[in-house]
N, C-alpha and C positions, 0 to 999 in steps of 0.2 A: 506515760509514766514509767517509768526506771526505779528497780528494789536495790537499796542495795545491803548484805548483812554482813554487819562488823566483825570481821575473824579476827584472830590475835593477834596479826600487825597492825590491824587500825585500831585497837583498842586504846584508850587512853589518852585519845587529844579532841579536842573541842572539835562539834560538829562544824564550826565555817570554817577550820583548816581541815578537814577532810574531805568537805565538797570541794573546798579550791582545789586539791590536787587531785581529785578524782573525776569531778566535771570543770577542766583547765577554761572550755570555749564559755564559761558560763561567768558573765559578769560579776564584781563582786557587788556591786548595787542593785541589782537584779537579786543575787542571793539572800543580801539580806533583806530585801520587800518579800522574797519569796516565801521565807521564814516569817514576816510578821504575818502576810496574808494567810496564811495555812497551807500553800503550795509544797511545801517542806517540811514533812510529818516525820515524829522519833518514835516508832513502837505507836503505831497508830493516832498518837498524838499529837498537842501544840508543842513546837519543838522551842526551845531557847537558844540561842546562837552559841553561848558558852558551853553549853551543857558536853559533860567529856562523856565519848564514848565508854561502852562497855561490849565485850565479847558477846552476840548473840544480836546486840539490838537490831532492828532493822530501820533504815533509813530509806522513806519514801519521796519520792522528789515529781511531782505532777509539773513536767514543763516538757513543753516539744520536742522531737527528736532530734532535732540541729545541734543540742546543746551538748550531745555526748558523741563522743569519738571512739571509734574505733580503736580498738591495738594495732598498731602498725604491724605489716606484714616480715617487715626486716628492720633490725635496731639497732640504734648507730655503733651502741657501744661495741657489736661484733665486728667489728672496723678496727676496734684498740689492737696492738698488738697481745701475745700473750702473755710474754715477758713479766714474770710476777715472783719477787722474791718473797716468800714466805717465811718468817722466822718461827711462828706457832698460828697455829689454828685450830679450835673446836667449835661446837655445835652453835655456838654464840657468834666468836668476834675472832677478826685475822688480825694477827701484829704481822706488818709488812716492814723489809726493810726499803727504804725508797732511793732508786739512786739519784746523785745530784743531775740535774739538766731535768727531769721530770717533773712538771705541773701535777699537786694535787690534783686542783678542779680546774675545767675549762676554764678560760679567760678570753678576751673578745680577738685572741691568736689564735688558740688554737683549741679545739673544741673535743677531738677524736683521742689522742693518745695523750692521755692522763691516768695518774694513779685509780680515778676513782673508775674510770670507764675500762679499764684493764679488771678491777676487782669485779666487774659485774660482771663482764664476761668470762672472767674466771668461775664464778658462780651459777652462770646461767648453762656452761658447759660442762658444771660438774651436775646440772640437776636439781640446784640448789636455789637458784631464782629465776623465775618467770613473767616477767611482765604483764603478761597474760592473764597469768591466777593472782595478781595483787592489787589491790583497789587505790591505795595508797601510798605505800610503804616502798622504798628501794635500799637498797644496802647504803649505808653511809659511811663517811670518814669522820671518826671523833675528833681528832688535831687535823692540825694541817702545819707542814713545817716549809720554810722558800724553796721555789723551784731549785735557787743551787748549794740547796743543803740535801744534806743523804741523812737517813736516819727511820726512827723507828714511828711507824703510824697505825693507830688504830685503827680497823674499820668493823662496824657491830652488823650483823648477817641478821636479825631481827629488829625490830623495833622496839621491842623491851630491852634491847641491849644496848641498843640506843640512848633512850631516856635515860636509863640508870649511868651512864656511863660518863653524859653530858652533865648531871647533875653532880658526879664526881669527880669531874675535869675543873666545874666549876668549884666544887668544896674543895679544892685541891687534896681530893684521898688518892689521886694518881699525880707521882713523885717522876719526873725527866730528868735525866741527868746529860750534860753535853758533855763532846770533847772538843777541843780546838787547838789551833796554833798560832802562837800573835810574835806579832816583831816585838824585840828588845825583852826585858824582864821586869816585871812589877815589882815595886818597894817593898811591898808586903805578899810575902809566900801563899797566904788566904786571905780572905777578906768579904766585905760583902759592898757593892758599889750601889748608889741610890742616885737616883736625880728623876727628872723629867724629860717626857719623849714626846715630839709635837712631830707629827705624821703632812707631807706633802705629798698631798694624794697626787697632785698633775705631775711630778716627778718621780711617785713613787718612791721616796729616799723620807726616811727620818732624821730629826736632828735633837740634839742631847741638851738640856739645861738643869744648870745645880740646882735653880729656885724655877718655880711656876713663874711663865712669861704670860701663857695665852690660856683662853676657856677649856681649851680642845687641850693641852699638855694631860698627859696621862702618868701619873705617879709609875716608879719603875725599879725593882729594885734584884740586881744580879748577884750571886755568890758563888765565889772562884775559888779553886785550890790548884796550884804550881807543884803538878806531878815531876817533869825534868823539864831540864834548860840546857841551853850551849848554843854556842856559835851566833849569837845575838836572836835567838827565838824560845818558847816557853811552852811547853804541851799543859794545859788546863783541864780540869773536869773544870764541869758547869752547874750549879745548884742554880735554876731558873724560878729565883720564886716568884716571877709577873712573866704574861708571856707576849709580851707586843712586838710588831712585827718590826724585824731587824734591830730586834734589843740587844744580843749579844753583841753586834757586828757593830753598832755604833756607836754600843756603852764604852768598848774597850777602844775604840776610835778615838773616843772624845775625851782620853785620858792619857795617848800618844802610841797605844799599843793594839795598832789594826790586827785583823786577822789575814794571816797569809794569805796571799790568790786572794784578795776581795779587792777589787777591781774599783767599787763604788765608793766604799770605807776609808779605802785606803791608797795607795798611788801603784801605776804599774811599775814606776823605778825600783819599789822598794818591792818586788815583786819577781822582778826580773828576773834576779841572783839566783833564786830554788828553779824557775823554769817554769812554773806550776800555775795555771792557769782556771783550777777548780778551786775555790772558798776551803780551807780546812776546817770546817765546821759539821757534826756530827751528833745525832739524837740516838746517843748510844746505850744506854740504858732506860727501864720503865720500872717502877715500883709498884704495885699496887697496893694500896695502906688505908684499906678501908677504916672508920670509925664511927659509920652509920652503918642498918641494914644495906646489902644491897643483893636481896633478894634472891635469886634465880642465878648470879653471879657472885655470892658468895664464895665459892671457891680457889676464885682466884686471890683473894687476899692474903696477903704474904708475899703473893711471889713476885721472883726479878727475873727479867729477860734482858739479856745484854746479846749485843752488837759485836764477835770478838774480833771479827778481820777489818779493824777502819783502816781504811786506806790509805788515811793522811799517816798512820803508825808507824809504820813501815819507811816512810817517806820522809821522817821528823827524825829517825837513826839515821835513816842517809845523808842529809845535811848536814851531824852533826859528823860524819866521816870526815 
């Protein structure tokens, strides 16, 4: 038999996702017969599979030793390097800035050096997370933005910070603002672009339509303002009000104005000319603009964190020399 008692980062999620991540080798057909049989007791009781945790309870789980794991003696993420641009951090969440060429999350390349395996280790060597002491819970990334965009990413250092923050990502009370660089100049100075975006997964490349073609097309809608122009290119803020993947990069693609250095969007001839070989694309600003409670992170409401040194900046006055 194995106890285990809910401290404040498991608090608040359904009992069968917090056996799955706490006993991984444990079947989840096995889990939930375990639960119907009474193998799996909440506070010495018949437990219900949905039932959301609370701080204090204790979860009893009557099955053989095989089924729980040990903490590994050394963990992977200590492998990441340390390399970790900080823009703010307190007791809660880190806004990181991320440079281009960096994988948020592992992918079935490369598994080690990632944003996300960098923040643990950053944390696990401030004292801050331990594998060890958590049943649960690991640091997370609220967004996730393409390996070859640079920009701003949340990650919550609690599991309350978590929750709330995903629920605000979703309410859209957290505002992103881009920057970018595209060939040639839009007709209109601002604007807001709509269409539909149908995702090829075995290619990984999206593609743009005015009207719904297919089930899977996903509503999509960009809003741009033409801060300067010259020399046949255009520096952009980006009001992202949908966030799908490769939305900027293919909205402006599919209306004849790629973005610099994007390679996939756009063509290497038209490319060639700046020399620049990184995507000018940028998550340079965050807003946070709560309109619900949001608890324990109340504080952060109001403010903006911006990105001041992007690097395409500097490099959008040089072409225009």
């Amino acid at each position: 038999m194995k106890r285990f008692v809910i401290e404040k980062n498991d608090a608040g999620q359904r009992l069968d996702k917090f056996l799955s991540k706490t006993v991984p080798n444990l079947p989840q057909s096995l889990l939930y017969k375990s639960i119907r049989l009474k193998r799996i007791k909440l506070n010495r009781k018949r437990a219900e599979i949905g039932t959301r945790l609370q701080e204090g309870d204790v979860v009893e789980v009557y099955l053989n030793d095989e089924f729980f794991t040990p903490a590994p003696a050394r963990y992977d993420f200590l492998s990441a390097p340390k390399a970790l641009d900080v823009l703010y951090e307190d007791d809660n969440i880190l806004l990181l800035n991320k440079k281009a060429g960096l994988l948020s999350h592992p992918d079935d390349r490369e598994y080690i050096d990632t944003l996300i395996t960098r923040v643990k280790r950053y944390l696990y060597e401030k004292g801050e997370y331990d594998p060890a002491n958590e049943q649960s819970f690991t640091p997370s990334l609220v967004n996730r933005i393409d390996r070859n965009t640079s920009g701003i990413v949340i990650a919550a250092k609690t599991a309350e910070a978590l929750r709330i923050l995903n629920q605000k990502m979703k309410d859209r009370e957290l505002h992103k603002y881009y920057l970018c660089v595209i060939h040639g100049v839009p007709d209109e100075k601002e604007g807001l672009l709509e269409g539909w975006l149908w995702k090829d997964e075995a290619k990984n490349k999206v593609f743009i339509h005015k009207q719904k073609k297919n089930p899977d097309d996903r509503a999509i809608r960009t809003k741009y303002r033409v801060l300067r122009e010259g020399n046949g290119l255009s520096l952009l803020e980006i009001d992202l009000l949908t966030g799908r993947t490769h939305q900027i990069r293919a909205h402006f693609a599919s209306i004849g104005h790629p973005l610099l250095g994007d390679g996939k969007y756009g063509t290497n001839a038209q490319n060639k000319k700046s020399g620049l070989k990184k995507q000018c694309l940028c998550s340079y600003k965050l807003q946070f603009d709560f309109t619900t409670d949001a608890g324990p992170l109340a504080y952060l409401n109001g403010k903006t964190f911006e990105i001041k040194d992007v690097w395409f900046r500097e490099e959008f006055d040089t072409l225009q020399a």
